[in-house]
N, C-alpha and C positions, 0 to 999 in steps of 0.2 A: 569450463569457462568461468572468469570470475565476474560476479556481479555484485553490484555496488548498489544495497538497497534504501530506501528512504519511504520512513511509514509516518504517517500524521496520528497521534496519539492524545487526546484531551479528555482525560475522564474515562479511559479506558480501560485501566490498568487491568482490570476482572479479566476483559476479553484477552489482552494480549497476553496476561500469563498464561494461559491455554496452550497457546501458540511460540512463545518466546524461544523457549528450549531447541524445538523441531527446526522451525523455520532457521533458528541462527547458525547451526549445524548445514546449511544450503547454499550461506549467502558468506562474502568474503570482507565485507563490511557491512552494517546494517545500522543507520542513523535514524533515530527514533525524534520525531521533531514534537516538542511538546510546551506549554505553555512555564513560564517559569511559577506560576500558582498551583499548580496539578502536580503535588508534594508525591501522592500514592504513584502517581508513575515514574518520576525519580527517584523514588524509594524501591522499588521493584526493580531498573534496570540498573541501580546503583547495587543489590542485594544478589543480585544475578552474577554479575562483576564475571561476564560474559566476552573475552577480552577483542572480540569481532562486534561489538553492540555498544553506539555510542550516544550518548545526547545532544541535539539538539534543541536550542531557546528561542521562541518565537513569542514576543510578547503582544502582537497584533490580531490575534486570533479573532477579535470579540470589539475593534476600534470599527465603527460605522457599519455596522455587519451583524448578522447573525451567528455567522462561525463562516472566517475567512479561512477556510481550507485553500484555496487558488494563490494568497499571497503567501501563508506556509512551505507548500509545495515549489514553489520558485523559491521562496529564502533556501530552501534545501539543495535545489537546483544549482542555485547560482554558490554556495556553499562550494557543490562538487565539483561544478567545474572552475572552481578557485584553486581545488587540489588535487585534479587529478586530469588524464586526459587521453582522448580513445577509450573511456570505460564505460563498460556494459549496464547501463542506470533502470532500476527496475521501480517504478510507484507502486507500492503494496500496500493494502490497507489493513488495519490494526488485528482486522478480525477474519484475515483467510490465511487457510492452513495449506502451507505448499506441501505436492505429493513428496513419497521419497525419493522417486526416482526423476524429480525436479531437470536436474543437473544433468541427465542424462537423455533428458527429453527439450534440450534447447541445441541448439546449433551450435557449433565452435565454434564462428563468429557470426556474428551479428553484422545485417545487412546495413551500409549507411542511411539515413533518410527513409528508413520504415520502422513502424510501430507491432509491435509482435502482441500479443494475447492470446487467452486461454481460447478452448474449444470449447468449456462446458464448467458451471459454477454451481456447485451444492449448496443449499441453504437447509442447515439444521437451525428449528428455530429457538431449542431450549439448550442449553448445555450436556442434559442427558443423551438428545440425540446426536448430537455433536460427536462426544464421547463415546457411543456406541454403533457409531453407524446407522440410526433407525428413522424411521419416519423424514427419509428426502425430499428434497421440494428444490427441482430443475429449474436455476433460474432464467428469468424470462431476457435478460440480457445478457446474459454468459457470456456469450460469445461475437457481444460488440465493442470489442475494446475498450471497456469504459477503465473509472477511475479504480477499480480495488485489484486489478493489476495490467500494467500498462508499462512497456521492455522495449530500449530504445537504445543506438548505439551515442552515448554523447556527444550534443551540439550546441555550442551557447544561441543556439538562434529557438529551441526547444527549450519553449518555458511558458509555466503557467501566468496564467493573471488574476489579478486579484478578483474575489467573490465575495458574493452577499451571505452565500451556504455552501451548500455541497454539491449543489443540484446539477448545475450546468459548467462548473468548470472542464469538468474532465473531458466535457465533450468539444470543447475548444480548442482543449489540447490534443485533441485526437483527429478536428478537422485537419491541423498543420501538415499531417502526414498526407494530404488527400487520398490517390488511391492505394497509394504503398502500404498497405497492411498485412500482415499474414496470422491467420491462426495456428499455434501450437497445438498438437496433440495430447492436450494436459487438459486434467480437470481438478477443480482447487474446492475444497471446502470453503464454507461460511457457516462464521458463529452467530445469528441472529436472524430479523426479517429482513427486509427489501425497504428501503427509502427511509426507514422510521424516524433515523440519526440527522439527517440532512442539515437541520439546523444544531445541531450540536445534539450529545448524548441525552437520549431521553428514555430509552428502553431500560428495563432489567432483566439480566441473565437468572434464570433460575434453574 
């Protein structure tokens, strides 16, 4: 199956070079939505020159807000379905590492009007563990379809709204689907802690 991915990226760059490489070998486009001042992750995915991995400019990020991730995520939305149609749209966030056998653990197609999500989300909280597999921490919402991945077959009626943070969008976006959800048989790395980012990047990876 081909998926059409879209990651919100602001002061990222650290985390998503981790992951850059892996994930874009997964996915059959990947639009990297990012502020036009956040020079270090244009520079990364411009250095990358990753010919499935593209940019997006969203200069709204930080207008009446804390970090409007909900209006990003709909400019990307509505981006895709400007160019493309019946594609597989998957919300990934900057900083989870898809398995390898990703591709092979999704369905050949995608159900209309349901929202697909992992089973189970790893949180390594330093880069060493990340890197090594060590000291896990099972996160506590893995497996509620939130925002750091969220696989949906395209519909323009499926779209975020603007937000104050990060906090509660996703989950707005995940009522639309009411009961129609299903969890995949996938479990996804994360590079960090649980909630810390919400208002925009404040952690460091060490």
């Amino acid at each position: 199956m081909d998926i059409i991915a879209l990651t919100i990226c602001v002061n990222y760059s650290d985390i998503l070079s981790n992951i850059l490489q892996h994930n874009s070998k997964l996915l059959k486009t990947w639009y990297i939505v990012t502020s036009p001042d956040d020079r270090k992750t244009v520079n990364l995915i411009t250095r990358a020159n990753l010919p499935n991995v593209r940019l997006l400019f969203y200069s709204k990020f930080f207008f009446d807000s804390k970090f409007n991730k909900g209006g990003a995520v709909r400019f990307a939305q509505e981006f895709i379905n400007g160019c493309y149609s019946n594609a597989n749209v998957l919300i990934l966030d900057a900083d989870i590492l898809l398995p390898s056998d990703f591709k092979e653990k999704i369905p050949r197609e995608l159900e209309d009007h349901t929202l697909y999500g992992v089973s189970t989300r790893i949180d390594y909280w330093n880069l060493a563990d990340f890197t090594n597999k060590t000291n896990p921490h099972e996160n506590r919402w893995g497996n509620e379809f939130v925002g750091f991945f969220q696989l949906y077959k395209q519909n323009p009626k499926y779209l975020y709204k603007n937000s104050f943070n990060c906090a509660k969008c996703d989950d707005e976006f995940r009522e639309l689907f009411a009961n129609k959800k299903i969890n995949l048989d996938i479990s996804v790395d994360h590079l960090g802690q649980e909630g810390v980012n919400w208002n925009g990047r404040v952690s460091k990876i060490t």
